[in-house]
C-alpha positions as a printed Julia matrix, in Angstrom:
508×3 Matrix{Float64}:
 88.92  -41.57  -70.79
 88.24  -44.94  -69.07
 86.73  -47.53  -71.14
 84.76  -49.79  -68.83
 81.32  -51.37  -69.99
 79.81  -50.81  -66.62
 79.1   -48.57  -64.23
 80.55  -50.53  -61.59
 83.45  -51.31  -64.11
 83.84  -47.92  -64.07
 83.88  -47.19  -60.77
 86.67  -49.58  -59.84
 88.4   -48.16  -62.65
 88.19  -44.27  -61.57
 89.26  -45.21  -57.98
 92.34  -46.56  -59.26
 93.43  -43.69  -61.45
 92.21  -41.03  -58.95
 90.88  -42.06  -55.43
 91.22  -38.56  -54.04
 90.04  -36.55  -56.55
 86.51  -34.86  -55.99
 84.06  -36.28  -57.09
 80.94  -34.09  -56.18
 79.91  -31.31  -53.61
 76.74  -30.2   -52.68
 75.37  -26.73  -51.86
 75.7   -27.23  -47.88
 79.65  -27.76  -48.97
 79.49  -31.32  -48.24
 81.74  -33.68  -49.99
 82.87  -36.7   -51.25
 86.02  -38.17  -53.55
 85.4   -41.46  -55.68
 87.63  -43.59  -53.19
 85.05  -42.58  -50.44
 81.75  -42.81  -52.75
 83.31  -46.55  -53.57
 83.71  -47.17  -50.09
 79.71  -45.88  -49.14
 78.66  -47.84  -52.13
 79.64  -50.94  -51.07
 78.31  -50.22  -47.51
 74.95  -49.23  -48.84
 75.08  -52.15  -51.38
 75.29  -54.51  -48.24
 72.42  -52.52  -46.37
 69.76  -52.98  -49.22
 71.26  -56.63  -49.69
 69.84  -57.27  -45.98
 66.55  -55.04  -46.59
 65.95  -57.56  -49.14
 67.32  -56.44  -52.96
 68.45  -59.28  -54.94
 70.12  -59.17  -58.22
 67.68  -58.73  -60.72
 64.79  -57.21  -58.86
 63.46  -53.92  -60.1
 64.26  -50.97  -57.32
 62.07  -48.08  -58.08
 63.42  -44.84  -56.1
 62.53  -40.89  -56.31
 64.99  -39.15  -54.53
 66.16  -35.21  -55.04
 69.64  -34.49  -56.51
 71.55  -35.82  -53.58
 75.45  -37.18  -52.68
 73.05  -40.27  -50.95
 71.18  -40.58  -54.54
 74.69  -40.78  -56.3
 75.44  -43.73  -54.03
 72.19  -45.49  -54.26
 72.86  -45.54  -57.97
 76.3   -47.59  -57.83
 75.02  -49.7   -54.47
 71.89  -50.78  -56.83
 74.52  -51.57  -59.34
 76.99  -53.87  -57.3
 74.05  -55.56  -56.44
 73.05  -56.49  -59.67
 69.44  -54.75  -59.33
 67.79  -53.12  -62.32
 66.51  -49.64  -61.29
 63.77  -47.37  -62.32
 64.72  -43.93  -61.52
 61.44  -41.47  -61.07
 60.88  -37.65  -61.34
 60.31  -36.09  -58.15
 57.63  -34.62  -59.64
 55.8   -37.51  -60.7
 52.21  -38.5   -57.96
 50.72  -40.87  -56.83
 48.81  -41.8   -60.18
 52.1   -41.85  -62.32
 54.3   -44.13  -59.55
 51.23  -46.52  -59.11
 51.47  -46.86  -62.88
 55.16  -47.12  -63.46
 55.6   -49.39  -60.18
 52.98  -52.07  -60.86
 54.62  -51.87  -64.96
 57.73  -52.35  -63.96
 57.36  -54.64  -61.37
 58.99  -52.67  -58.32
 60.37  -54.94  -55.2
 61.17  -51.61  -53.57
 60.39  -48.18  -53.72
 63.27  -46.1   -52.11
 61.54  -42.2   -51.17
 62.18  -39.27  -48.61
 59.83  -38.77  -46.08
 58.29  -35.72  -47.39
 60.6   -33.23  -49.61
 59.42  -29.2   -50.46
 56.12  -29.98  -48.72
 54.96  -33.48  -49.9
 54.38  -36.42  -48.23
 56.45  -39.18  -50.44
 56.35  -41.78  -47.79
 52.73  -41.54  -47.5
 52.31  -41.38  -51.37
 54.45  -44.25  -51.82
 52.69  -46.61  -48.78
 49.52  -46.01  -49.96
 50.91  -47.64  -53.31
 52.3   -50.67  -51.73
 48.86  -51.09  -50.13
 47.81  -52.29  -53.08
 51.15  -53.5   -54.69
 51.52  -56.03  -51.67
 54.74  -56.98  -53.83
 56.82  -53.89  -52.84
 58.13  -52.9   -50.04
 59.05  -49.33  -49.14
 62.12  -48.1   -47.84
 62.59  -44.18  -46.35
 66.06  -42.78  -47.28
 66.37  -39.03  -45.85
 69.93  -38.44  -47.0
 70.78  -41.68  -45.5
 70.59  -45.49  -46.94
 71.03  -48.93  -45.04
 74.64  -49.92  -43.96
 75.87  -53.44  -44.13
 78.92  -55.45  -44.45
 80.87  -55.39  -47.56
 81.94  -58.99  -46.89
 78.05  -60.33  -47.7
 78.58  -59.39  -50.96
 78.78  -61.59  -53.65
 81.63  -61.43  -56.22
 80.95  -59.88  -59.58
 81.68  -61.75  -62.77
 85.19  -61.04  -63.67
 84.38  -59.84  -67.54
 82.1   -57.13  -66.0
 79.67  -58.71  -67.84
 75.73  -57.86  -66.58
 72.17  -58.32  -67.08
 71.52  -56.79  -70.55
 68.25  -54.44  -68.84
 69.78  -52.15  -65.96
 67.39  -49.4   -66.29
 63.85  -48.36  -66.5
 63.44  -44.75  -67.34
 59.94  -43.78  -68.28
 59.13  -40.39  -70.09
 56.42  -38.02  -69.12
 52.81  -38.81  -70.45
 50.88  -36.04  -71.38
 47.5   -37.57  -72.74
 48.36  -41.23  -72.19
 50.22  -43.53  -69.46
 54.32  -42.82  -69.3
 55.98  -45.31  -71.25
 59.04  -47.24  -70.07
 62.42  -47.23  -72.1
 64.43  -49.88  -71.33
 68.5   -49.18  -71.42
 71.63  -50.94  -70.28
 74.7   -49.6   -69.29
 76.22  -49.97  -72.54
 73.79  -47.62  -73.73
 74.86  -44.84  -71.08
 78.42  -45.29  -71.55
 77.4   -44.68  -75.23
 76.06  -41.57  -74.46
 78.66  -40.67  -71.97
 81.48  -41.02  -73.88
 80.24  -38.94  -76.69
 79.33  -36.18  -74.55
 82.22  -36.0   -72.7
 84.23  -35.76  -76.32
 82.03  -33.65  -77.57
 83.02  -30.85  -74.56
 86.01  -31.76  -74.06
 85.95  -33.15  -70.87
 88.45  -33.77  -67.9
 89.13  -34.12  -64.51
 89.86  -30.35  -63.96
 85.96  -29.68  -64.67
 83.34  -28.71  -62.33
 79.77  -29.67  -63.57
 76.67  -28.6   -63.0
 74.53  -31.03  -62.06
 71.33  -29.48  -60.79
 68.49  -30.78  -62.54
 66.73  -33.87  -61.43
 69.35  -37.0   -60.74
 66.68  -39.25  -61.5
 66.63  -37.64  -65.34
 68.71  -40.26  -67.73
 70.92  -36.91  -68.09
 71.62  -37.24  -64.89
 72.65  -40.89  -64.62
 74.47  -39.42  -67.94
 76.66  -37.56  -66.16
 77.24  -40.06  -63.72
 78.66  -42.36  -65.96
 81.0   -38.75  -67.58
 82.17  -38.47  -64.27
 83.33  -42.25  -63.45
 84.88  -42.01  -67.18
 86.86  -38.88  -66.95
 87.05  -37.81  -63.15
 85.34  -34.88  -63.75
 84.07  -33.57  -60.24
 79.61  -32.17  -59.96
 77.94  -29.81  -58.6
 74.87  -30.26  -57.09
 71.28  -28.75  -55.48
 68.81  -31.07  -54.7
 66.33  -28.36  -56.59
 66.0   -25.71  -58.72
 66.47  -22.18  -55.82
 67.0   -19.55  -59.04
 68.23  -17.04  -56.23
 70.71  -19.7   -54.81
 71.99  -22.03  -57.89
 74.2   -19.16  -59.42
 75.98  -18.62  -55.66
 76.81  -22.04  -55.34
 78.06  -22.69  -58.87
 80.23  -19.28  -58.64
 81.54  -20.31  -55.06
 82.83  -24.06  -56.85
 84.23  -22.49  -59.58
 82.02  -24.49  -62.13
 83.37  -24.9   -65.65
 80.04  -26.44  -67.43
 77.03  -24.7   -66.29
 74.23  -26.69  -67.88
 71.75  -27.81  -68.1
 68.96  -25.67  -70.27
 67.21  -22.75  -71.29
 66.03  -22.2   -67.72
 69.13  -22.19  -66.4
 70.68  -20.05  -68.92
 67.91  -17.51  -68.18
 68.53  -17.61  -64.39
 72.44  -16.98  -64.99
 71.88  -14.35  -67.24
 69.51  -12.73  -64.49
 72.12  -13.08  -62.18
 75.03  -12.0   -63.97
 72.9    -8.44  -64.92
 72.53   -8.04  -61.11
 76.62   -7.96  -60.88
 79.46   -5.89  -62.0
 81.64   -8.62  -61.24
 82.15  -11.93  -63.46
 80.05  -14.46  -61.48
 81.35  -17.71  -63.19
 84.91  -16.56  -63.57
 85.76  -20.03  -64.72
 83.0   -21.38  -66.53
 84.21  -22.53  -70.44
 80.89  -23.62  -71.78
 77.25  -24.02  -71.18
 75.79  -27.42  -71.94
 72.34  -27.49  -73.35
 69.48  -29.62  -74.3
 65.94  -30.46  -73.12
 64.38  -27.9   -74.68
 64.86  -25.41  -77.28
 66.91  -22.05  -77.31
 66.04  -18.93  -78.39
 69.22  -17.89  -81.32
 68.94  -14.77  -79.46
 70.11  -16.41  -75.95
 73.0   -17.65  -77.77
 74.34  -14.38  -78.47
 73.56  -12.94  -75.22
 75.51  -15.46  -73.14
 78.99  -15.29  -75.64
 78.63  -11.58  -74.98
 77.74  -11.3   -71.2
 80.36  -14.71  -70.51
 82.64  -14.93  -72.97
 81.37  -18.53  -73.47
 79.23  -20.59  -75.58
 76.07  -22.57  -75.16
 76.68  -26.23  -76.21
 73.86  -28.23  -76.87
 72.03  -31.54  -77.98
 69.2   -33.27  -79.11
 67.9   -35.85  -77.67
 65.06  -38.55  -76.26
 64.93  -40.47  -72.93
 64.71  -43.06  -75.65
 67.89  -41.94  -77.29
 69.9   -39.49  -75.51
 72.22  -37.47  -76.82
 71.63  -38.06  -80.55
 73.39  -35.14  -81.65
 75.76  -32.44  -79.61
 77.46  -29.13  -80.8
 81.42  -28.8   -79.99
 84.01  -26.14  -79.43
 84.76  -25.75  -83.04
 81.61  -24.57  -84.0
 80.91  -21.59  -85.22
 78.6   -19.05  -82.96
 76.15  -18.7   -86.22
 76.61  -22.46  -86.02
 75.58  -22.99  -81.92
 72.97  -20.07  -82.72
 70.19  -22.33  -84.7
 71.59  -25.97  -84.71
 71.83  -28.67  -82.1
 75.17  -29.84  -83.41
 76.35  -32.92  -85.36
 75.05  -36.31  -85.16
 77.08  -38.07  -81.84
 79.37  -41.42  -83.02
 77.98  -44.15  -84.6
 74.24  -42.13  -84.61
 72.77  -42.69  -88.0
 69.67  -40.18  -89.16
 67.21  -40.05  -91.64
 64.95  -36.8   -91.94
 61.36  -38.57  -93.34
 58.39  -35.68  -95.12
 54.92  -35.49  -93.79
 54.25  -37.41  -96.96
 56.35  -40.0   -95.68
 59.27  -39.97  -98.32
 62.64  -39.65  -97.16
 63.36  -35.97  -96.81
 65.96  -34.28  -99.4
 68.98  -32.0   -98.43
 67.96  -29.26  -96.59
 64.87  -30.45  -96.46
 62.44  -30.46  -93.37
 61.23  -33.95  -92.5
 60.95  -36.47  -89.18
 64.14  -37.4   -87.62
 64.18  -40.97  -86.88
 67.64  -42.4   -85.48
 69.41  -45.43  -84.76
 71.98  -44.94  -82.1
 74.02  -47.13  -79.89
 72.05  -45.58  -77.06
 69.43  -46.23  -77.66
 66.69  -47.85  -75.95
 66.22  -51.49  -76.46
 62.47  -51.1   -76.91
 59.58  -49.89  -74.3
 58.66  -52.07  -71.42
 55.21  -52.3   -73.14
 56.43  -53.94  -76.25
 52.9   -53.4   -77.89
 54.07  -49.49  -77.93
 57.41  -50.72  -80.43
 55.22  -51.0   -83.44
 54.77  -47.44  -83.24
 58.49  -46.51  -82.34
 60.22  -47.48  -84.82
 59.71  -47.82  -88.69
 60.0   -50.8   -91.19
 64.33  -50.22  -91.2
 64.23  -50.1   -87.51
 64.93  -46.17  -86.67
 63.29  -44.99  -83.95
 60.38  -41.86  -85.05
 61.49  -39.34  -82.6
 58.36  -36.99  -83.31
 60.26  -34.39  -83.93
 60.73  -31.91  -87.27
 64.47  -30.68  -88.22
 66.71  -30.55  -91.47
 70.5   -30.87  -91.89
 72.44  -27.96  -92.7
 75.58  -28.36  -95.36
 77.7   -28.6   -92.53
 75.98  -31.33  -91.28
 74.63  -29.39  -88.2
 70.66  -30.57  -87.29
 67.99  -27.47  -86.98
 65.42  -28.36  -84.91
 62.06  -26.92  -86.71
 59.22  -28.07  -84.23
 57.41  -31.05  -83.07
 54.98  -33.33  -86.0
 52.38  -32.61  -83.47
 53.45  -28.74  -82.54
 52.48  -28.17  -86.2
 49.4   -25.31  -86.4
 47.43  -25.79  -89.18
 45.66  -23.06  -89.6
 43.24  -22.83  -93.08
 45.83  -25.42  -94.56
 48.68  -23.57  -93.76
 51.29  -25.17  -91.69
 52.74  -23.08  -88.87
 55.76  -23.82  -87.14
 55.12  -23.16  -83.0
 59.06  -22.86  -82.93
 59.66  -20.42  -85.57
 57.33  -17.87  -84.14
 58.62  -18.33  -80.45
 62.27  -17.55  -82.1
 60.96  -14.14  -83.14
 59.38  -14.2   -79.88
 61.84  -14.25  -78.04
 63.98  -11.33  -79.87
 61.2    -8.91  -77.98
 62.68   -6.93  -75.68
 59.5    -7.15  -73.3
 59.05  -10.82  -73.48
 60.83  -13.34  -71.06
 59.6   -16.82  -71.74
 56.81  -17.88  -74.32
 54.75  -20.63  -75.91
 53.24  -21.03  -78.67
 50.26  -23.35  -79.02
 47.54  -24.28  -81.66
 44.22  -23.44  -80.23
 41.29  -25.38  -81.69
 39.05  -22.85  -83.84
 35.97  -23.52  -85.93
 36.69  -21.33  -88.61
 40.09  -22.21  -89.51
 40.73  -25.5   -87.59
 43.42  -24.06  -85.64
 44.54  -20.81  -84.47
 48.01  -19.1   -83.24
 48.14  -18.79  -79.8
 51.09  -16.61  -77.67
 50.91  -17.33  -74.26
 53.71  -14.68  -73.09
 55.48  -14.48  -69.7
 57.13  -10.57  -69.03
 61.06  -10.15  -68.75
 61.96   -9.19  -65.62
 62.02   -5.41  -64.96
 59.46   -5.02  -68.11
 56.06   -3.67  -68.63
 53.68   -6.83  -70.13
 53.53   -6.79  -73.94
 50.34   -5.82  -76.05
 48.94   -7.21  -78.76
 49.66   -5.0   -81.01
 53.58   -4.59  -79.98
 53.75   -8.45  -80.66
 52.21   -8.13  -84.03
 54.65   -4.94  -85.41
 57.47   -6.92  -84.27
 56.88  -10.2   -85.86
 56.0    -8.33  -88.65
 59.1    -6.17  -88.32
 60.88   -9.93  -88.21
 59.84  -10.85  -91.53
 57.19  -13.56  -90.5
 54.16  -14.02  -93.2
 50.91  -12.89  -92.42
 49.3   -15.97  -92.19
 51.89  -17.29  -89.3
 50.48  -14.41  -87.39
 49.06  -15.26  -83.62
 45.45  -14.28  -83.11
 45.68  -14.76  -79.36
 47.84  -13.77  -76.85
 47.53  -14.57  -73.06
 49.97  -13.15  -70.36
 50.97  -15.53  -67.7
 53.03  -15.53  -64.65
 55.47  -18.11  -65.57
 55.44  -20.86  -68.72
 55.06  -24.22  -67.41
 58.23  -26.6   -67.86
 58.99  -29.74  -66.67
 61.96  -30.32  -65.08
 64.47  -30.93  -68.1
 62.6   -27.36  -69.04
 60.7   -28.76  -71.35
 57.87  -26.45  -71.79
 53.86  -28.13  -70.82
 52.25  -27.36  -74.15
 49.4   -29.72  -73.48
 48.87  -27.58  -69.63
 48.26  -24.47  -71.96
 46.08  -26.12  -74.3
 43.67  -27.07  -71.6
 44.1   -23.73  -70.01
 43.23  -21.67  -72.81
 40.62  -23.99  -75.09
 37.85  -22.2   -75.66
């Protein structure tokens, strides 16, 4: 595995060790090696150079999983600019936000992509953000000459801020982590140990590119030559075709994936990823149930981690674990991650014990753009209160038990949301499902299932759902008194489910 400190580092370090060797292919077939994505980087680098980029400015740019997006990254990076990758899902009230925070020179969009109008979104921004300009990139970015480039210090070295990723807000403004590239090769490196990987694998990399997992695996494929995958979005019908036609290895990226392979696969005699060795994971949780399902129907086992745009990749299962092990935990804490579980009460959890994981990682974050928002963040020692609930198993394996705020309480009884959608999920009629606190003004809160149907199935009742969480072993009191059927559960796209949609949707 290279060992370069930068992503440009890295970059001239990969194209000396393999300058023919793939490095990604998209679903139209087209490709490109990392002596040719060096080569366009440079050229693009030179092209933004004459739009206007300087080192240090902030580049804001939402672009879909593309080769051009992969270059835009490393052009922005021989530059010397600090970037602020954005969701594709994110609007006009979100980008006005983030851009004016940040401090955007530029804001790099398509025209319009799956029937919006970025380039009008994003002009109507500058009109009042006289500060940025706006540059249209339709699977194409400026060209210039290399030569106008100025050298880059010879240590690699580079501004300590190179990237501006801000997480979804739900009920308040997104906030803005602030990484380097030390932090992402942090986070690289670990993963790619963790799976095991080389040159010889295939990735899937068809979530969002502007996700930090996807500037992770960016960095994982500069370090070990691994070659991607990619779709620009998520085409359920067409993302299993294209990763069986590359001969992927590590089909990530998620629940929502998994479910659309295992749809697939039940549609085909045949082995559809006749190659595939593992399933990387993470984003959201997984059903123990899915676990199972995909070892049997593939022969291979879902690998996943826990993690925060603030601090990625805190923890990630390997090939040695056990399948009981990969079933309920999210794998062993990454290198040099150290975690403390904290109570409710606030006293440091004991072992086995549920409590707060708070973390201090070498990826993580170096704080929030808003630094009125680190007070909050991070506790008296300095780790970093994640918000969510888990314990430690003897093996050292972290068990993800819910969210601090996904806690029902319901007449003074705590109720995990994450337990119940476990047993949930076991139901042979049930495809996807949330569960939510509802306010009530009897009991302060009350169990809500809001239930999407498995394909092929007849919707669940009421009743069914009861027997069978009864059946399950799940106390009385931990019982849902609501259920809703819905057409599909909202996620966002790291397939994170949109509690706070439901909530709205289904408050009294």
């Amino acid at each position: 595995m290279l060992q370069g400190q930068t992503l440009w580092e890295l970059l001239r370090q990969r194209v000396q060790e393999t300058p023919d060797a793939l490095m990604a292919v998209d679903e139209d077939g087209r490709t490109i090696t990392f002596g040719e994505y060096l080569t366009e980087s440079e050229t693009a680098a030179a092209g933004l150079l004459a739009q206007g980029v300087k080192p240090g400015d902030v580049v804001s740019w939402q672009l879909p999983t593309w080769i051009e997006s992969l270059v835009l990254v490393s052009a922005l990076s021989r530059i010397g600019a600090i970037q602020n990758p954005l969701l594709p899902i994110y609007r006009e009230r979100e980008v006005g936000f983030i851009t004016e925070q940040a401090g955007a020179r530029m804001m790099i969009v398509p025209s319009t992509w799956k029937g919006f109008d970025f380039e009008a979104m994003a002009s109507s921004i500058a009109e009042t953000n006289s500060d940025m300009a706006v540059l249209v990139a339709d699977r194409t970015l400026p060209q210039g000459d290399p030569d106008t480039l100025a050298d880059l210090p010879s240590d690699g070295s580079a501004p300590e801020v190179r990237w501006l990723f801000y997480t979804s807000g739900t009920t308040a403004d997104p906030k803005g982590a602030q990484h380097t590239d030390a932090s992402i090769v942090a986070v690289a490196k670990g993963m790619s140990e963790r799976l095991g990987v080389t040159q010889n694998d295939r990735n899937a990399l068809i979530f969002p590119f502007t996700h930090i997992g996807g500037i992770t695996w960016l960095f994982a494929s500069l370090q070990t030559g691994c070659s991607n995958i990619l779709m620009e979005g998520f085409h359920p019908e067409e993302i299993p075709m294209v990763l069986s036609r590359e001969n992927v290895t590590l089909a990530g990226s998620g629940t929502v994936f998994h479910q659309v392979y295992l749809a697939y696969q039940h549609k085909h005699a045949d082995p559809v990823f006749g190659d595939v060795r593992a399933f990387p994971g993470g984003g959201a949780p997984k059903p123990p149930a899915m676990v199972a399902e995909m070892r049997e129907v593939f022969d291979a086992p879902i690998l996943s981690g826990y993690g925060l745009t603030e601090a990625p990749i805190l923890t990630m299962a390997d090939l040695s674990d056990t399948d009981a092990e990969l079933a309920v935990s999210e794998g062993k804490p990454m290198p040099g991650v150290e975690l403390k579980l904290v109570t409710l009460d606030g006293v440091v959890s004991g072992p086995g014990e549920e409590g707060e994981i708070r973390a201090k990682a070498p990826q993580m974050m170096l704080g929030y753009l808003d630094s009125s928002l680190d007070a909050d963040a991070f506790d008296e020692e300095g780790f970093f209160r994640t918000g969510d609930l888990g314990r430690i198993d003897d093996n050292g394996n972290v068990i993800i038990t819910g969210r601090v705020k996904d806690v029902i309480i319901r007449k003074g009884e705590n109720v995990s949301a994450k337990e119940v959608e476990d047993l949930l999920y076991t139901h042979p009629q049930v495809g996807d499902v949330a569960v939510i606190g509802i306010p009530d003004p009897s009991s302060g809160e009350r169990v809500c299932a809001v239930i999407q149907t498995a394909e092929g199935a007849e919707p669940v009742t009421f009743d069914s759902m009861i027997e069978h969480l009864k059946s399950e072993g799940l106390m009385t009191q931990k019982l849902p008194e609501q259920m809703e059927i819905i057409d599909v559960v909202p996620r966002n796209p790291a397939g994170k489910i949109l509690k706070h949609v439901l909530r709205d949707q289904y408050s009294d």
